[in-house]
C-alpha positions, 0 to 999 in steps of 0.5 A: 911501110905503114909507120913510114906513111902515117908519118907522111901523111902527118907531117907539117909539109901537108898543110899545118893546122894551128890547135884553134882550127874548127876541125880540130875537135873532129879530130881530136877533142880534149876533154871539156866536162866529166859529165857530156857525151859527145856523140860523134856522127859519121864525117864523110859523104854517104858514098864514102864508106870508110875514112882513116884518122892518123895519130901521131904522138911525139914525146913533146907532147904535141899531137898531130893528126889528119883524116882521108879522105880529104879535098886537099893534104892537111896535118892538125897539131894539138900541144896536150898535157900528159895524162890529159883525155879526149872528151867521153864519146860514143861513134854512130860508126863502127871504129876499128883502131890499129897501133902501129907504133908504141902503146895506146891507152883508152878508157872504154865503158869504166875500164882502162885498157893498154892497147900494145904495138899490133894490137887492134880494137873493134869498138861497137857505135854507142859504146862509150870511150875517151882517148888518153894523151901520154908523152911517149910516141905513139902512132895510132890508125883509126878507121871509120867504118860506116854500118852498111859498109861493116854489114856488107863484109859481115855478109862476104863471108870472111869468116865462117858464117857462125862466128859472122852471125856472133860479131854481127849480132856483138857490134849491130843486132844487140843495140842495148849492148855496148860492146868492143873486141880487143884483138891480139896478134897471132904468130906472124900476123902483123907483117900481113895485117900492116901490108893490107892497112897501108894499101888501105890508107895509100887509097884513102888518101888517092880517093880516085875512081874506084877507091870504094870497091878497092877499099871494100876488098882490103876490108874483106881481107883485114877482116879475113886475118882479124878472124883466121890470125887474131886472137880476141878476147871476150867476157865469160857470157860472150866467150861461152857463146862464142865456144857454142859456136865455134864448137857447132861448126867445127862439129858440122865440119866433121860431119860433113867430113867424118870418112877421113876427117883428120885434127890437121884439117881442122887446124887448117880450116878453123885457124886454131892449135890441134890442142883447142880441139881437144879441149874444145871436144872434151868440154861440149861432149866429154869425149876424147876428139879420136872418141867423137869422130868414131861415134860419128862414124857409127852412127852413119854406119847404123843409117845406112844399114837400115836404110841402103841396101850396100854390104856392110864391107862398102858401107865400113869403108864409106864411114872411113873403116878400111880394115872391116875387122876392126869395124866389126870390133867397134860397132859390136862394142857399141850396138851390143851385136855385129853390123850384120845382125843388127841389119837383121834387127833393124 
């Protein structure tokens, strides 16, 4: 479906725009000079947030492209050489870039890198990049998202709170770090992604009352997926810090949820394989995942017996003991003396 529609909206019944047209280099711009930056603005009026500019590549070598919204259907058609680039730039935006058909290929900060069909690309504003132009058909959706509008989403939610704080901190807070994420897809992803992508660009191109909020929600739930079903990848320093987080919060998740927390809650919770914890836990603690929750567990039984009056039977099965004799076992291996005589000590 979203193949079908980026096709349409490029197609030559919207209004064929010759390669001299002045809105071409806003669409796409060759490249003019090995040493200019462009710095692109943000194209749209303050109350539209986001716009969508579609790619169609064929295989000869004609490029044909539009943006939405737009007052009225257009299609721009560009003839380029194989191999040829886009002019070195950088966005005043935030730009998040989806393949849907064929590869694509861009030259981000000195690196060249090969974007597959599904996978998606998060480029922070000031991060230096060009497009390159190859005779295979491609078909590529860039969406423009204004700062506000990306802070916004941030703010929503969609993700838990830590790894928002880190993307936010990634792609705005550090504005001396230029950045992107490349995003790959997880089982099953895709179907799901494309689904919102093409309610998204139906809207854009509709701009009727209410398309911002609209708009704004299918952003909350592509962020939602990019966050719970994509994998992206990262440098060392990022990727350290990023397991720091991840492991901070699925730590405070055990804690709040130590009585009858299990690896499944996890995996449904934080959207990774049962084996990610494993090693995610040995790394931080040097612990087995069976080993860290029952020192948790130990340690609330400590608390409340030198601070709540309840028997040591209640308070075992507080923690998530059911069996009191193994409680015993444990927490005597632990504290050198049973629970009872260490309430006595305490």
């Amino acid at each position: 479906m979203l193949s079908d529609l980026c096709q349409q909206v490029t197609s030559s019944d919207q209004g064929l725009l010759p390669a001299d047209h002045k809105l071409g280099p806003r669409l796409v711009c060759p490249e003019y000079s090995k040493s200019v930056q462009e710095v692109k603005t943000y194209p749209l009026l303050e109350q539209d947030r986001i716009f969508a500019l579609c790619w169609n590549i064929d295989s000869a070598q004609n490029l044909y492209a539009t943006m939405q919204p737009a007052p009225s259907p257009f299609c721009y058609q560009l003839p380029f050489s194989s191999g040829e680039k886009t002019q070195l730039h950088t966005h005043d935006y935030i730009e998040l870039t989806y393949v849907v058909e064929g590869e694509f290929r861009q030259r981000i900060l000195g690196k060249d890198i090969i974007f597959s069909k599904g996978d998606l690309c998060l480029i922070d504003k000031n991060c230096l990049h060009q497009d390159y132009l190859l005779d295979q058909p491609a078909i590529i959706l860039f969406l423009g998202i204004a700062n506000d509008m990306f802070a916004e989403i941030m703010d929503e939610n969609v993700t838990t709170q830590k790894i928002i704080s880190f993307l936010q901190s990634a792609l705005l807070k550090q504005k001396d770090v230029q950045q992107y994420l490349h995003f790959r897809p997880g089982a099953d992803a895709t179907e799901a992604l494309e689904d919102c992508l093409y309610l998204l660009l139906k809207e854009l191109c509709s701009n009727t009352i209410g398309s911002r909020y609209i708009c704004k929600g299918l952003l909350l739930r592509i962020f939602r997926l990019l966050s719970t079903t994509y994998e992206f990848s990262l440098s060392r320093e990022q990727r350290k810090t990023m397991n720091w987080i991840i492991f901070e919060e699925v730590s405070e998740y055990i804690q709040q949820h130590s009585a009858d927390i299990t690896i499944q809650q996890l995996v449904d919770t934080f959207h990774f394989q049962e084996d990610y914890f494993n090693r995610l836990i040995k790394a931080k603690t040097g612990m087995t995942y069976s080993a860290y929750v029952q020192k948790i567990r130990l340690e609330k039984a400590e608390h409340l017996l030198t601070t709540s009056p309840k028997s040591v039977e209640e308070i075992a099965d507080i923690v998530g003991y059911h069996n009191k004799g193994y409680f015993y076992k444990i927490f005597q291996k632990r504290y050198g003396m049973p629970p009872s005589q260490y309430r006595k000590k305490g």
